[in-house]
PDB file of N, CA, C and O in Angstrom:
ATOM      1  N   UNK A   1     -53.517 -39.476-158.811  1.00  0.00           N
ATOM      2  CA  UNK A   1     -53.163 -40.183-160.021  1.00  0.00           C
ATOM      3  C   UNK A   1     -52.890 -39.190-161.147  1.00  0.00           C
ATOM      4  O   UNK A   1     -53.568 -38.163-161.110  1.00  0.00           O
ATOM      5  N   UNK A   2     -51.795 -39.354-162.385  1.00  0.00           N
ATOM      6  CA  UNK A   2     -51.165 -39.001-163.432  1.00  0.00           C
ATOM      7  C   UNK A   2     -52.708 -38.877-164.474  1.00  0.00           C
ATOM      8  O   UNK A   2     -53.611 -39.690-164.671  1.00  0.00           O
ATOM      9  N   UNK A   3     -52.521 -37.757-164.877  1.00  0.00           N
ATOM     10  CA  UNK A   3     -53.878 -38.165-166.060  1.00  0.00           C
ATOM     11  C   UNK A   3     -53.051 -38.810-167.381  1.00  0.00           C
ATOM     12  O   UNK A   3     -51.875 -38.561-167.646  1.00  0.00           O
ATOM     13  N   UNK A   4     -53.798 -39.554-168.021  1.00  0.00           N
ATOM     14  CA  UNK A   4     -53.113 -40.184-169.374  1.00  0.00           C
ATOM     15  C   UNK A   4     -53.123 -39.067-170.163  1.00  0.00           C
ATOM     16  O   UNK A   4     -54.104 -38.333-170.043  1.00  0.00           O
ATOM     17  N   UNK A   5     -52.228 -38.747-170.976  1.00  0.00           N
ATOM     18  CA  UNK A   5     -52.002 -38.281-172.481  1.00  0.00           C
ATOM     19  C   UNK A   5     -52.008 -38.094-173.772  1.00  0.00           C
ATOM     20  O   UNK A   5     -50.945 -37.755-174.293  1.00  0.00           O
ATOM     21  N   UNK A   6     -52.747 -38.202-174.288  1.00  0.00           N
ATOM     22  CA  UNK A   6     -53.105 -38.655-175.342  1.00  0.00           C
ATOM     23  C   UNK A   6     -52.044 -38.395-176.461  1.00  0.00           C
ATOM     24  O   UNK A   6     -51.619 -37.256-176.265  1.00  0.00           O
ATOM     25  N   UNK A   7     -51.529 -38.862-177.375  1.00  0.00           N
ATOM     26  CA  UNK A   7     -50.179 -38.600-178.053  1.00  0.00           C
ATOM     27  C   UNK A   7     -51.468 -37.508-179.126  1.00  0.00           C
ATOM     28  O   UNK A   7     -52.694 -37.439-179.209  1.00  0.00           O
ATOM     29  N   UNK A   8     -50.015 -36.666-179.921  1.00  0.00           N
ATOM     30  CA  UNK A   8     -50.620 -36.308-180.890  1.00  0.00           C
ATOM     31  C   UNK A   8     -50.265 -36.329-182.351  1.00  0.00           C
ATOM     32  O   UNK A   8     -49.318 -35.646-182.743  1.00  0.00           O
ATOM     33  N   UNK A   9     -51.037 -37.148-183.266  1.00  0.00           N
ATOM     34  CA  UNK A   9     -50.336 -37.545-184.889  1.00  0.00           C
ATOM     35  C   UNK A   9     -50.902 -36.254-185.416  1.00  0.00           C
ATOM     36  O   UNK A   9     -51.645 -35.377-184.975  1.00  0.00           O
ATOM     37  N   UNK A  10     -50.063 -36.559-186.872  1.00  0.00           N
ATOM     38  CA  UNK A  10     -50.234 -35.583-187.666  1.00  0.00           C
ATOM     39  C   UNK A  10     -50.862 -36.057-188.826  1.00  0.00           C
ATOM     40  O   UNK A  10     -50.615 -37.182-189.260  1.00  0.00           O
ATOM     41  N   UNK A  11     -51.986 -34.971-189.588  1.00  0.00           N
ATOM     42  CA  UNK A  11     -53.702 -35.774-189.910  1.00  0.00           C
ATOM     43  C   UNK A  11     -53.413 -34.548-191.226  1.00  0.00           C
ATOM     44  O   UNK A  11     -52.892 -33.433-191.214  1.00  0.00           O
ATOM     45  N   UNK A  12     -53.847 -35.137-191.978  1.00  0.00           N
ATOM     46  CA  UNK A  12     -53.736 -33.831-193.582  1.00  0.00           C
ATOM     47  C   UNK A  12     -55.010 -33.884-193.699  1.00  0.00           C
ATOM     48  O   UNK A  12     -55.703 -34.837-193.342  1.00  0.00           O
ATOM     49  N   UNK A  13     -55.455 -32.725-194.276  1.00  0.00           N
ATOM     50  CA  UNK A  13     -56.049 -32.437-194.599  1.00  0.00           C
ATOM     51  C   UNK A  13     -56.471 -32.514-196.299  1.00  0.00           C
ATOM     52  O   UNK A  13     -56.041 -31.485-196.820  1.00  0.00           O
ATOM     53  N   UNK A  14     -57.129 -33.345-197.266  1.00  0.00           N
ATOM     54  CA  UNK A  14     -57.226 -33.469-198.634  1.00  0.00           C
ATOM     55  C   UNK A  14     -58.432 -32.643-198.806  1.00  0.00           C
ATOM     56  O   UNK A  14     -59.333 -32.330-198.029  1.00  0.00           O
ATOM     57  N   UNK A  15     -58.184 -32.364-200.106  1.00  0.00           N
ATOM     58  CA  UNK A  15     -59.175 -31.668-201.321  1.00  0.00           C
ATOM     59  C   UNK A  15     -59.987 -32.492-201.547  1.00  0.00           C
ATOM     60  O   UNK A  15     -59.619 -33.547-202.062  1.00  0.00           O
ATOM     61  N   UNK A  16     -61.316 -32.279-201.241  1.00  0.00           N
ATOM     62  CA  UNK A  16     -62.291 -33.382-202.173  1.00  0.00           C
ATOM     63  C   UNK A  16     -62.644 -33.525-203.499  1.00  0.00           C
ATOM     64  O   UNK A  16     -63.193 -34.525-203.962  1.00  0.00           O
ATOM     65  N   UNK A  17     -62.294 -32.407-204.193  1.00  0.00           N
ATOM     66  CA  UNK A  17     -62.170 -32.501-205.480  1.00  0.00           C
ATOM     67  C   UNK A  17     -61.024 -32.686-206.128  1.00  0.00           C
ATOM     68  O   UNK A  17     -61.071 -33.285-207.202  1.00  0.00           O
ATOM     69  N   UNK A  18     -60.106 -32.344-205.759  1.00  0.00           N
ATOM     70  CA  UNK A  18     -58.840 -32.661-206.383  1.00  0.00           C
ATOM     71  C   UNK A  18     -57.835 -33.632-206.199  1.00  0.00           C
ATOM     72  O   UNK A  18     -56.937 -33.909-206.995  1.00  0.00           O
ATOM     73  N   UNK A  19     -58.103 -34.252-204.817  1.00  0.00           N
ATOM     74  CA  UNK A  19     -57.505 -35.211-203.961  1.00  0.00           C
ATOM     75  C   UNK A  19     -56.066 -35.018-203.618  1.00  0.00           C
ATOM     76  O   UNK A  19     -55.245 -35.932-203.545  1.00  0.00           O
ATOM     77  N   UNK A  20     -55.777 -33.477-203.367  1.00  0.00           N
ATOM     78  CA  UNK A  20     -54.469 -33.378-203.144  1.00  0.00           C
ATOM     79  C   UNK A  20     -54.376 -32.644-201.605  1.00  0.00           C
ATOM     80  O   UNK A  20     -55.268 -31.937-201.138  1.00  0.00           O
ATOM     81  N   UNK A  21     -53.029 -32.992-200.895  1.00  0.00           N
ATOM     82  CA  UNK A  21     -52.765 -32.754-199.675  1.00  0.00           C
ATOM     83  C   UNK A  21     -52.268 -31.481-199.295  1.00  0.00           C
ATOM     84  O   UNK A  21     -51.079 -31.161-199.298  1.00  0.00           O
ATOM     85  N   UNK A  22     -53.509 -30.560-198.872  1.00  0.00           N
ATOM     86  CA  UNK A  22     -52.728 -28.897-198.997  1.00  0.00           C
ATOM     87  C   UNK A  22     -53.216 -28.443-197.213  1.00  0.00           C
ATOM     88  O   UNK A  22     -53.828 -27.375-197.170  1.00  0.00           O
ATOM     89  N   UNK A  23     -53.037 -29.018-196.062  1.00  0.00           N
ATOM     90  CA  UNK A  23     -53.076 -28.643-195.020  1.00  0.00           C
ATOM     91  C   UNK A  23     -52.255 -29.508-193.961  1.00  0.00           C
ATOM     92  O   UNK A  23     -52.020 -30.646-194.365  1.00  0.00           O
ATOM     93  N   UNK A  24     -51.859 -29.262-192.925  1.00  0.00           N
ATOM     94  CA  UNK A  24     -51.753 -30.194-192.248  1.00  0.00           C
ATOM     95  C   UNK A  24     -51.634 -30.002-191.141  1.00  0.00           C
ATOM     96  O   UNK A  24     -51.002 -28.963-190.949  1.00  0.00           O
ATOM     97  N   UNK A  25     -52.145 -30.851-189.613  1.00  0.00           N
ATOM     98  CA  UNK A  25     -52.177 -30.343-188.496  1.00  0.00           C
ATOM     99  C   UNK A  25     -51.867 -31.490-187.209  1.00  0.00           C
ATOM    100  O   UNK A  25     -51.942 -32.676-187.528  1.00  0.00           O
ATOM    101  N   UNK A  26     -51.677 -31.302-186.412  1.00  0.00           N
ATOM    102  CA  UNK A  26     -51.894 -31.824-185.540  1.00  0.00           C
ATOM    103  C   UNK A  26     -52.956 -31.905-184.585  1.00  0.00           C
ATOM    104  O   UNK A  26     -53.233 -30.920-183.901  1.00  0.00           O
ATOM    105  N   UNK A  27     -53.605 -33.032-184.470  1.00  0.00           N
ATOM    106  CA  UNK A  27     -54.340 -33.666-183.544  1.00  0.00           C
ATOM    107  C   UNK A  27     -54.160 -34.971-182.614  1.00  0.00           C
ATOM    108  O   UNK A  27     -53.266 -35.811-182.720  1.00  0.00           O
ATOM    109  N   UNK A  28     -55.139 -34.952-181.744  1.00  0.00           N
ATOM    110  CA  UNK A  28     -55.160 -36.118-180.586  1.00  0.00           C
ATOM    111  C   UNK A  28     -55.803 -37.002-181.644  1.00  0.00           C
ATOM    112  O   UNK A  28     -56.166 -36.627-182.759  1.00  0.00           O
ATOM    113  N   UNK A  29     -55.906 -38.415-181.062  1.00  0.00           N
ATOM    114  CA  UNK A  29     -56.178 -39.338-181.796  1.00  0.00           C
ATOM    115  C   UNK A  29     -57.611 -39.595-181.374  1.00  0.00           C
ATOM    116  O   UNK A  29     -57.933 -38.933-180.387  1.00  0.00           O
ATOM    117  N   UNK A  30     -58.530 -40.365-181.853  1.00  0.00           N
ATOM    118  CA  UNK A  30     -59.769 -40.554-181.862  1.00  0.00           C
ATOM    119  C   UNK A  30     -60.535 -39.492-182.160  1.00  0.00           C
ATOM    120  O   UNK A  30     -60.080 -38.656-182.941  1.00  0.00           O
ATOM    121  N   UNK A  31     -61.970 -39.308-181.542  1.00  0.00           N
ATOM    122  CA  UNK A  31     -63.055 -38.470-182.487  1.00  0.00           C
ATOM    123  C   UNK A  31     -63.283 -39.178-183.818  1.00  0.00           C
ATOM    124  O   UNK A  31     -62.950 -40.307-184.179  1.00  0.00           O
ATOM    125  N   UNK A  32     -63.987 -38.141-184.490  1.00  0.00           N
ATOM    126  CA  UNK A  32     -64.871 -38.160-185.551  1.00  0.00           C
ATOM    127  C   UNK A  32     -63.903 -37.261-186.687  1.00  0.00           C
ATOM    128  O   UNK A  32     -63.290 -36.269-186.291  1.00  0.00           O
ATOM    129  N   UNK A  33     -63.830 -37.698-188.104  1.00  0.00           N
ATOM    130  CA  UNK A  33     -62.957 -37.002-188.900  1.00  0.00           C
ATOM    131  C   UNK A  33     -63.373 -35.697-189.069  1.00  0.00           C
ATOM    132  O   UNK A  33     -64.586 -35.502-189.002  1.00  0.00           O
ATOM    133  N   UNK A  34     -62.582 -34.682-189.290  1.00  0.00           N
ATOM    134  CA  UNK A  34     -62.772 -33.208-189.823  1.00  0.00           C
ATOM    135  C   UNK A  34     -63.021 -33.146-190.891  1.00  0.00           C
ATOM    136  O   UNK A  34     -62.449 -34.025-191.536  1.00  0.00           O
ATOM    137  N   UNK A  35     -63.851 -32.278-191.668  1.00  0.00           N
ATOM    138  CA  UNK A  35     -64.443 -31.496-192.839  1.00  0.00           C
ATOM    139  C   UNK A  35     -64.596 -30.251-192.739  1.00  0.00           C
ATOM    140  O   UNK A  35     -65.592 -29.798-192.176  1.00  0.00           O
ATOM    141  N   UNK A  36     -63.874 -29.651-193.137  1.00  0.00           N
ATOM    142  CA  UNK A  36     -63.884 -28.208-192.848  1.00  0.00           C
ATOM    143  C   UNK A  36     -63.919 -27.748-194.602  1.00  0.00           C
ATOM    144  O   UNK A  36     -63.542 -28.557-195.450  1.00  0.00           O
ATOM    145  N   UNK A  37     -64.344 -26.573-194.919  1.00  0.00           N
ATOM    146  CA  UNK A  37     -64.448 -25.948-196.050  1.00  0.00           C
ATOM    147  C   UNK A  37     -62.700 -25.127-196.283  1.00  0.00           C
ATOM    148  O   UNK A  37     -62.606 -23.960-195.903  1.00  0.00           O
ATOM    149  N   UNK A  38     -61.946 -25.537-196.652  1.00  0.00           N
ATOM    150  CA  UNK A  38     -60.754 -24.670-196.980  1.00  0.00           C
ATOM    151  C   UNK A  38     -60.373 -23.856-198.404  1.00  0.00           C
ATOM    152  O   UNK A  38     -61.146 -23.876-199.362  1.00  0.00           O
ATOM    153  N   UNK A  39     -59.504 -23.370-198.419  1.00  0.00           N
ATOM    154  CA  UNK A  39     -59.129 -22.618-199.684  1.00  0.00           C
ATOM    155  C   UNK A  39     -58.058 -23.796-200.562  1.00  0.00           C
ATOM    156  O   UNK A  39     -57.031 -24.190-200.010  1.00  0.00           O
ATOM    157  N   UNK A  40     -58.350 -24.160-201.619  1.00  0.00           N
ATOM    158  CA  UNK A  40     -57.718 -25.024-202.373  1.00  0.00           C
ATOM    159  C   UNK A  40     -56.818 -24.225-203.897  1.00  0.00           C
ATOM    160  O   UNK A  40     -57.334 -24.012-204.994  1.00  0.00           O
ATOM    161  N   UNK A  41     -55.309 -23.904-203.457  1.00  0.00           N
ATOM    162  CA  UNK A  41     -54.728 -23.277-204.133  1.00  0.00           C
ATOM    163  C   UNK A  41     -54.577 -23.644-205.890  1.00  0.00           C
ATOM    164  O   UNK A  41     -54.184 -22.791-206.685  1.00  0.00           O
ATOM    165  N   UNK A  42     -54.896 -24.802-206.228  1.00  0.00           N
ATOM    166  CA  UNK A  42     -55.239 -25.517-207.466  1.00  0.00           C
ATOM    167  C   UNK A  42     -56.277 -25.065-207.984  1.00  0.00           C
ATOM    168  O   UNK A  42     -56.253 -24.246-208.903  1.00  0.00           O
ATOM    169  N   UNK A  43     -57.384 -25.557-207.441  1.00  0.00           N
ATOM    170  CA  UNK A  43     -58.873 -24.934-208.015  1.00  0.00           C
ATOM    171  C   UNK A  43     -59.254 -23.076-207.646  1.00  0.00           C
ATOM    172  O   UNK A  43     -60.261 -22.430-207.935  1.00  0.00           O
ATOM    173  N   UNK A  44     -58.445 -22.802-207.180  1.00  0.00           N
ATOM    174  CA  UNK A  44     -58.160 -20.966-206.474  1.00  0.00           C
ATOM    175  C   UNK A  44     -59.962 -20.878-205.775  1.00  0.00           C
ATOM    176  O   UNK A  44     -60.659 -20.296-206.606  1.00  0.00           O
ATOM    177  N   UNK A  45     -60.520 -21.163-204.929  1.00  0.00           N
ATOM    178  CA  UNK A  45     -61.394 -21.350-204.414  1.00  0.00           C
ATOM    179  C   UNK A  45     -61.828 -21.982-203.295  1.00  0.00           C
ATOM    180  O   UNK A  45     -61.544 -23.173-203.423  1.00  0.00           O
ATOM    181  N   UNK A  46     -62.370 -21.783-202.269  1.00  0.00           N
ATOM    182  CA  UNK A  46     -63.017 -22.904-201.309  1.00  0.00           C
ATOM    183  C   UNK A  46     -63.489 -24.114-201.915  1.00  0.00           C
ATOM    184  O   UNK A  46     -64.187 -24.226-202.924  1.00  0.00           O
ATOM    185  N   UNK A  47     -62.694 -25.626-200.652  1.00  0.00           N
ATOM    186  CA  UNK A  47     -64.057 -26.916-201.041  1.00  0.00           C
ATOM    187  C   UNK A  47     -63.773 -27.282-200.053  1.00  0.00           C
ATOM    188  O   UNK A  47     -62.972 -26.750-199.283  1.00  0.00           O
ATOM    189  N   UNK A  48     -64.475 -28.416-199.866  1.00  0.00           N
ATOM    190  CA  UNK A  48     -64.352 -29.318-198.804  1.00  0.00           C
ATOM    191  C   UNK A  48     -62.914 -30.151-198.539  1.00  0.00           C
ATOM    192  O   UNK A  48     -62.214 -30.524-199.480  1.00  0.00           O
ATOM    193  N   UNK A  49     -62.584 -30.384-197.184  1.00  0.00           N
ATOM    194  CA  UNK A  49     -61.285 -31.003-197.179  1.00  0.00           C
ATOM    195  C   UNK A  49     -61.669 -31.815-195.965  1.00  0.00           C
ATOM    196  O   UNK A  49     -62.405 -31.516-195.024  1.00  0.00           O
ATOM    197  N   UNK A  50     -60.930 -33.010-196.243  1.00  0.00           N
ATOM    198  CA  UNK A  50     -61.726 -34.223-195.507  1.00  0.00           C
ATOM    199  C   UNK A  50     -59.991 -34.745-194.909  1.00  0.00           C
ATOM    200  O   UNK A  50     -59.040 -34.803-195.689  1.00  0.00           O
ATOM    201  N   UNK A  51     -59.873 -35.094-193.336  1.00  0.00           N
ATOM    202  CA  UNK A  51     -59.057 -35.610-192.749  1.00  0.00           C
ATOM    203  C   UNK A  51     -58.388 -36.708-193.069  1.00  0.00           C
ATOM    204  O   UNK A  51     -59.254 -37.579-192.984  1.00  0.00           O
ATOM    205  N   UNK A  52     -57.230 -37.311-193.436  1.00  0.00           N
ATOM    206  CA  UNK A  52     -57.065 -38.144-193.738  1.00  0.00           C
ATOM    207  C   UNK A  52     -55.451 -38.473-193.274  1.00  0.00           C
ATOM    208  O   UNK A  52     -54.497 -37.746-193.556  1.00  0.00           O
ATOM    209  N   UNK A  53     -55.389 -39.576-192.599  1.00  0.00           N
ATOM    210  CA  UNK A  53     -53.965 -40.130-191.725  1.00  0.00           C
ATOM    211  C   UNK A  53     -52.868 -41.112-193.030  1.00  0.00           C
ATOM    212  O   UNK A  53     -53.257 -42.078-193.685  1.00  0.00           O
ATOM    213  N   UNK A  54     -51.717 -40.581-193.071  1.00  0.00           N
ATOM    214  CA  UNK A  54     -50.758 -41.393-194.285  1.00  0.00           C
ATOM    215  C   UNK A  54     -50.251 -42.294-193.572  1.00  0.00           C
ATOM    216  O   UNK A  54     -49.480 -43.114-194.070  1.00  0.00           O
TER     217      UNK A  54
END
């Protein structure tokens, strides 16, 4: 048997403080959202950036 595939969308990454869209990637669908600490070119510093599908 064929294994299934999982498609893959494309998931941004937002600023938690600033609420603006400065990453973006591709992933499989399902899981648990990403939070990763990134560099936020606005605030010139690391914050948190929280996954979010448009």
């Amino acid at each position: 048997m064929a294994k299934s595939k999982k498609k893959k969308e494309t998931t941004f990454l937002v600023c938690q403080e600033t609420g603006e869209y400065n990453y973006t990637m591709l992933r499989k669908t399902g899981g648990e959202k990403l939070q990763l600490n990134k560099y936020c070119p606005k605030l010139r510093k690391v914050t948190l950036h929280i996954e979010k599908k448009k």
